[in-house]
C-alpha positions as CSV (number, residue, x, y, z in Angstrom):
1,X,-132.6,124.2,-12.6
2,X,-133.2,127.6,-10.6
3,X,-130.5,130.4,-11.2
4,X,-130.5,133.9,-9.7
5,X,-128.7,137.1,-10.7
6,X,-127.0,137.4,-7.6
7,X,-125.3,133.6,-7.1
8,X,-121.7,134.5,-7.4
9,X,-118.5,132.7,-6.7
10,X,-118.5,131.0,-2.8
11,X,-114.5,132.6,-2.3
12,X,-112.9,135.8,-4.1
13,X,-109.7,137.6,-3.4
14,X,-109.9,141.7,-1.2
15,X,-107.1,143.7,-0.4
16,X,-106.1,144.1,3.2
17,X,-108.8,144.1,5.7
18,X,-111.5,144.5,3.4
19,X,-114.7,142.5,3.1
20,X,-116.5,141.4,0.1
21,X,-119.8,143.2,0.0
22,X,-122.6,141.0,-1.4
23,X,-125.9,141.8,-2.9
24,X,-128.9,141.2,-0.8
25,X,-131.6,138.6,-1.7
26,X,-130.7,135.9,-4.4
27,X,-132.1,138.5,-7.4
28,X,-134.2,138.0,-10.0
29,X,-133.7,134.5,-11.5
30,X,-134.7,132.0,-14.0
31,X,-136.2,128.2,-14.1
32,X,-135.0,126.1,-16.3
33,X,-135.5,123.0,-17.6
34,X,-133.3,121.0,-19.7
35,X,-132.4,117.8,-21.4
36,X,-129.1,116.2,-22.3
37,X,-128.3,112.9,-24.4
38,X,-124.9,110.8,-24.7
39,X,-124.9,110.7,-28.4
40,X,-125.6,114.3,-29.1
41,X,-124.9,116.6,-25.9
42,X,-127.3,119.5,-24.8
43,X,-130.7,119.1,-26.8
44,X,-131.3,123.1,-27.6
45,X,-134.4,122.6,-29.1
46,X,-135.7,121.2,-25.9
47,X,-135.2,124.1,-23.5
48,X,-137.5,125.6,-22.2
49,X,-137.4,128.4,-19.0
50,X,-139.6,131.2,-17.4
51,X,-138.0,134.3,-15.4
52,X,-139.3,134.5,-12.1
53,X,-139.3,137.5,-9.4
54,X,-141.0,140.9,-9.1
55,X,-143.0,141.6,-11.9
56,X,-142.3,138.2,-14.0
57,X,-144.0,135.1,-14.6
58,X,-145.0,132.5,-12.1
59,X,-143.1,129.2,-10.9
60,X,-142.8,126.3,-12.7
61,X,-144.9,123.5,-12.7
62,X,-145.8,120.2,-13.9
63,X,-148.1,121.6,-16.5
64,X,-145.1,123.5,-17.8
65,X,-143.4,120.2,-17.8
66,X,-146.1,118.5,-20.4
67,X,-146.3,121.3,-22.4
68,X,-142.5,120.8,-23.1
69,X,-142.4,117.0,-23.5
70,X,-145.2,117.5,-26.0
71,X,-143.8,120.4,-28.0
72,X,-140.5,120.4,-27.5
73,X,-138.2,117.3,-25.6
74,X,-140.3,114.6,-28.1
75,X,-139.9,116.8,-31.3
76,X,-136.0,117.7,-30.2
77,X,-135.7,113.9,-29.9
78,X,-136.6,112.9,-33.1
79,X,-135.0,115.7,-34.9
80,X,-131.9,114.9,-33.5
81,X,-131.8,111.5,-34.2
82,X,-134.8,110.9,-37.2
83,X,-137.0,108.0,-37.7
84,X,-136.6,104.8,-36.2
85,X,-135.8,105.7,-33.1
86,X,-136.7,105.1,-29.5
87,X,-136.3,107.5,-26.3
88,X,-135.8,106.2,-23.1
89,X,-136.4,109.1,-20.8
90,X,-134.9,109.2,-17.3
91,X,-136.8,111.5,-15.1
92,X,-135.9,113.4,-12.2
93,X,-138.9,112.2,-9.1
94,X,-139.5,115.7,-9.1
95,X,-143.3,117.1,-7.1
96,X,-143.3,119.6,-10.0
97,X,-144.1,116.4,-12.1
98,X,-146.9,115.2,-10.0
99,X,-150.8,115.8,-9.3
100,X,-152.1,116.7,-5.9
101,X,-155.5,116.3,-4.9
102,X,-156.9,118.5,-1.9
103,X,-159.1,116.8,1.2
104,X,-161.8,119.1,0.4
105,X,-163.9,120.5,-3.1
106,X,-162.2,123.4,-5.2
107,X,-159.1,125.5,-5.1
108,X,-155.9,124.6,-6.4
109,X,-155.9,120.8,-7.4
110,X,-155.7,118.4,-10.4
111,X,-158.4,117.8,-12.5
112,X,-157.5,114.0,-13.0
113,X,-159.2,111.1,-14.9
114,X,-162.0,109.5,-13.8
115,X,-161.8,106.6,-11.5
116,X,-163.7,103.5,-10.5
117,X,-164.3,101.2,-7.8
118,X,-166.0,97.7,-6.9
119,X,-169.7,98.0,-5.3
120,X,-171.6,94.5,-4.7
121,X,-169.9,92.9,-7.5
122,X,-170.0,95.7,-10.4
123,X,-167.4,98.2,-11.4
124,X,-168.3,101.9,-11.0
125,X,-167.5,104.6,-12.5
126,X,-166.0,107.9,-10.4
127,X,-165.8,111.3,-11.9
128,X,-163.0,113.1,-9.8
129,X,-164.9,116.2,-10.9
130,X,-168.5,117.3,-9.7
131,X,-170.6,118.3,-12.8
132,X,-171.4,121.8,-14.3
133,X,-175.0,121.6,-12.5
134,X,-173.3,121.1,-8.8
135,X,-175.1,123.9,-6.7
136,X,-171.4,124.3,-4.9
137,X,-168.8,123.3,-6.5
138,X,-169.8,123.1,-10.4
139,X,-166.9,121.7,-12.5
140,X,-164.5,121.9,-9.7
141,X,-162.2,118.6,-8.2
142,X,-164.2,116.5,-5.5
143,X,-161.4,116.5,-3.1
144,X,-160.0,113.5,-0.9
145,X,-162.9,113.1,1.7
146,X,-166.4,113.7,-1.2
147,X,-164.1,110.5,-2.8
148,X,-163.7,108.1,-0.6
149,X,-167.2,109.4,0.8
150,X,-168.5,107.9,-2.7
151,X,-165.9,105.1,-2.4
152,X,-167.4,104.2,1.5
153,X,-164.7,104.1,2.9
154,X,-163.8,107.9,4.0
155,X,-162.4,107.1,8.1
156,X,-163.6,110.5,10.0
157,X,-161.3,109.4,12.7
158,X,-158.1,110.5,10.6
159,X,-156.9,113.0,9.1
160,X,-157.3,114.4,5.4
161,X,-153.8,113.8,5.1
162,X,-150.1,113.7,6.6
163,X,-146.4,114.7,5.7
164,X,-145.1,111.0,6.8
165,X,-147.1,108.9,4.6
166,X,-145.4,105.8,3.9
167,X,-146.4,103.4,1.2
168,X,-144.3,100.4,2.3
169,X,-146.4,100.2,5.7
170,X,-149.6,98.1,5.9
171,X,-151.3,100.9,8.4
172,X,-153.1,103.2,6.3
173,X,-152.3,106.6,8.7
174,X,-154.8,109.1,6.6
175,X,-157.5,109.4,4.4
176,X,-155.1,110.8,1.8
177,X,-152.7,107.4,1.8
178,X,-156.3,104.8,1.8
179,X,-157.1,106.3,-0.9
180,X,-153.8,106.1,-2.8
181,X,-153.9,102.1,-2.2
182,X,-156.9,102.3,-4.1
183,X,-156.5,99.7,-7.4
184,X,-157.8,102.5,-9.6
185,X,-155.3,104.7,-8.3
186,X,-152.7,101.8,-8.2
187,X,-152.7,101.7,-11.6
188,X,-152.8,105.0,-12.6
189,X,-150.0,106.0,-14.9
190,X,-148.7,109.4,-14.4
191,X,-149.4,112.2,-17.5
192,X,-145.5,112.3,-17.6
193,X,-145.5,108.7,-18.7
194,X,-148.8,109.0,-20.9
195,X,-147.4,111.4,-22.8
196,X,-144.0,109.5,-23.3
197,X,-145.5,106.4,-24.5
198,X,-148.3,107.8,-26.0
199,X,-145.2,109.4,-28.4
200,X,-143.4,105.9,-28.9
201,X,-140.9,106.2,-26.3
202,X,-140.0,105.0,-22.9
203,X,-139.4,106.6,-19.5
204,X,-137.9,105.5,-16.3
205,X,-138.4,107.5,-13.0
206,X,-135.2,108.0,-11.0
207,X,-135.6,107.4,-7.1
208,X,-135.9,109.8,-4.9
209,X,-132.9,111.2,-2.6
210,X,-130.5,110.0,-4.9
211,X,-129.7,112.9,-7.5
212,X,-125.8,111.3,-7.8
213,X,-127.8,108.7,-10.4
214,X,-129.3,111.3,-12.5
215,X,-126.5,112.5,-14.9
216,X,-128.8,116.3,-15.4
217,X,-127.4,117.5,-11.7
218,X,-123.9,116.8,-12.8
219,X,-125.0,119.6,-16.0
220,X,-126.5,121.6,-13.8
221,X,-123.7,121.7,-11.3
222,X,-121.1,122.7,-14.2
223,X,-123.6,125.0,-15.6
224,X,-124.4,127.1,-12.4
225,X,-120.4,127.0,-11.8
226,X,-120.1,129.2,-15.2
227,X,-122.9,131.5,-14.2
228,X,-121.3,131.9,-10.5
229,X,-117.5,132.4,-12.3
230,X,-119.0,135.2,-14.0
231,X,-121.6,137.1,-11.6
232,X,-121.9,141.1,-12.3
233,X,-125.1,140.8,-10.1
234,X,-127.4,141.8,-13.2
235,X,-130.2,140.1,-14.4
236,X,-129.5,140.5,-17.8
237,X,-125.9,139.2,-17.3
238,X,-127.2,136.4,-15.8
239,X,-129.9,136.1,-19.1
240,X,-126.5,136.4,-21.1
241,X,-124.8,134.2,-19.8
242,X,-127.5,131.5,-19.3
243,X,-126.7,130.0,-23.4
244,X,-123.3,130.3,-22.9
245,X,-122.7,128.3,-20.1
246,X,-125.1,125.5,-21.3
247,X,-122.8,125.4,-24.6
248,X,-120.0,125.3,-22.4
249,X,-120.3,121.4,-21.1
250,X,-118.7,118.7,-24.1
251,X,-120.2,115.7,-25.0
252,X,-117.0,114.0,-23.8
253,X,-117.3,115.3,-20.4
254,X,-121.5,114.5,-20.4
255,X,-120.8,110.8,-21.2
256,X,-118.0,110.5,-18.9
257,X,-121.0,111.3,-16.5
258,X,-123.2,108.0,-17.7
259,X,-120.1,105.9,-17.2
């Protein structure tokens, strides 16, 4: 959930002919991300935010994300409840949650497993990585194209990659979606889902474009409706009132939501 200082209430009441002067900008705000359960409410334990804006922290990511399932969600979990018992997660299909690989060597992109492939009969191995001793590119992510280059079947003819990829066709339309059909890929588990089960619990990934089925935007939407009521157009109002409109959701009203 992203709040800023300066979300306020969508209608207020002016005298006369006057005119509501707002701030401009959203303000300085904070990302936050949360976890609720029907039995107990609003896990506390499991929050875990970052301020963002002019001379604050950067955005949140899917590193932030492990971090928290690993040191705090998991450990909130089982505190909560005790021994003996099993999560089953539902996550948002969020891209903060997911790795990206570049077409070419270097800059900002996953480090991710290493990989294989079938060549005359034999599995291979496939670092994703170039080694320390790489004259270019030592310890840095291959990249899309050096991949598939390794893989022989890089297509020069296409592009590194597209924004309409779609998984359901047969026609592979770039280099970035033939190597996504790739069996090692395939079956490829998420870190999200490693970390889960690695724990003892279960997760399910919510479909995309459909936010009415996970029960965290209904939280969010009653939380950011709190902050909005009471907007002084301050940071550290917003910072204030950020705990108490988290409190401010019942458990009645959160597993109203699940049925």
């Amino acid at each position: 959930m992203t709040a800023q200082a300066n979300n306020n209430a969508d209608k207020t009441w002016v005298c006369g002919d006057e005119h509501r002067l707002k701030k401009k900008g959203v303000g300085q705000g904070i990302q936050q991300s949360d976890v609720i359960c029907s039995t107990v409410s609003y896990l506390t334990e499991a929050l875990d935010s970052l301020e963002y804006g002019k001379n604050h922290e950067e955005c949140w990511t899917g590193k932030h994300f492990i971090k928290q399932l690993r040191t705090k969600i998991i450990p909130a979990f089982e505190h909560a409840h005790g021994a003996g018992y099993q999560a089953l997660f539902l996550i948002d299909n969020s891209q903060g949650h997911s790795a990206y690989m570049n077409v070419n060597p270097g800059g900002k992109q996953a480090h991710m497993h290493d990989g294989w492939y079938d060549h005359d009969g034999r599995t291979v191995s496939q670092s994703m990585v170039y080694p320390s001793d790489h004259p270019q590119f030592p310890n840095q992510p291959k990249g899309i194209k050096a991949v598939l280059i390794e893989h022989g079947l890089y297509k020069s003819g296409c592009h590194g990659r597209c924004e309409k990829c779609n998984p359901d066709v047969d026609v592979a339309c770039c280099n970035k979606c033939v190597l996504e059909r790739q069996p090692d890929f395939q079956q490829q588990k998420s870190l999200v889902q490693e970390t889960i089960e690695q724990s003892g619990h279960m997760c399910i990934f919510l479909p995309k474009f459909h936010c009415k089925l996970n029960l965290i935007e209904f939280f969010w939407g009653q939380v950011k409706k709190y902050l909005c009521d009471n907007c002084d157009y301050t940071f550290d109002t917003l910072k204030k009132n950020m705990p108490l409109a988290l409190a401010s959701v019942s458990i009645n009203t959160i597993q109203l939501w699940q049925h």
